[in-house]
C-alpha positions in Angstrom: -22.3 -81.0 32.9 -18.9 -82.5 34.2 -16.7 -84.0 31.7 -14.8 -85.9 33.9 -11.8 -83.0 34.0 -8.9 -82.8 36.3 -7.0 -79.3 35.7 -3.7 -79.6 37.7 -3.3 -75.7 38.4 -6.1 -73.2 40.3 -6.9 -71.5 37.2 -7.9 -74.5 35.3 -10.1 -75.3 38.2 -11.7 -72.3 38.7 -12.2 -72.8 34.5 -13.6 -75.8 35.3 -16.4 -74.7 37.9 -17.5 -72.1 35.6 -17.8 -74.1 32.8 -19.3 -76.8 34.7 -21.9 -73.9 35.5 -22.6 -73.7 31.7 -20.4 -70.4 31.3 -19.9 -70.7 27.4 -16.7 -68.3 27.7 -15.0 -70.4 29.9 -15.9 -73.9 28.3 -14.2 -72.3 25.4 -11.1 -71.2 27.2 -10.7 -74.8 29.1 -11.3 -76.1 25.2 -8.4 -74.3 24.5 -6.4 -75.8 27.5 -7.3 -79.0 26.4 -6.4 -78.7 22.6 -2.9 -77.0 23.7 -2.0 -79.1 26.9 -1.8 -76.1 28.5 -2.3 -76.7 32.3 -4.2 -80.0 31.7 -3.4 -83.1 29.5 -3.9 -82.2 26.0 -7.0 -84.0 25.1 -8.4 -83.4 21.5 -11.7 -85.2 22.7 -12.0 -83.3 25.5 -11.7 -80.1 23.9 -13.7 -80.6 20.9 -16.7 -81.5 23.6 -16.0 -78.2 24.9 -16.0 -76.2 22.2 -19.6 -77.8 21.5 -20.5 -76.9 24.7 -19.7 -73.2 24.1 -20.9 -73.3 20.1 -23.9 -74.3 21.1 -24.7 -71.5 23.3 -23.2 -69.1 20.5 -19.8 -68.6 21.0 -18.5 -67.4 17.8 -14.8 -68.6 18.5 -15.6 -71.8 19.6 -17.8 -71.9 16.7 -14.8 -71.8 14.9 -12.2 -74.1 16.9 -14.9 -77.0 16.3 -15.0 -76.2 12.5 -11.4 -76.8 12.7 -11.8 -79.8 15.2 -13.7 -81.4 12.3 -11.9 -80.1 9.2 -8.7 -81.7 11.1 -10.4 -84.9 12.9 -9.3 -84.1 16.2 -11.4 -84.9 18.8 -14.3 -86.1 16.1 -14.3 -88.0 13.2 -13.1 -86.0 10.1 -16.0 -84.3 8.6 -15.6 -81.5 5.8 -20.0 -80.8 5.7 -19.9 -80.2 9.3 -16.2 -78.3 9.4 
């Protein structure tokens, strides 16, 4: 599933392509990107998509990052019951 991303550095792509593949590590890590800025525009949105991607499929940190996604409202409406 492409989220419409544009990674300005190879690492982000490659990222990108594996997480486009359904890799739930590596929607996770480009989550992170996205939440930090770091190699892409920071995009709470963006990431908090991601990390439901990832959750989804188990990942425990990502798990996590979207509780805090909620809890915080970044990315999805502030919401303590599903933080």
């Amino acid at each position: 599933r492409s989220l419409g991303r544009v990674p300005s550095l190879p690492g982000a792509m490659d990222m990108t392509e594996k997480s486009d593949q359904g890799e739930a590590e590596a929607q996770h890590t480009l989550g992170i990107y996205y939440n930090e800025g770091q190699n892409v525009p920071q995009d709470f949105t963006e990431a908090a998509a991601l990390f439901r991607l990832a959750a989804d499929q188990g990942h425990l940190d990502a798990r996590c990052e979207l509780g805090i996604c909620y809890r915080d409202g970044m990315g999805v409406p502030q919401d303590d019951p599903e933080a």
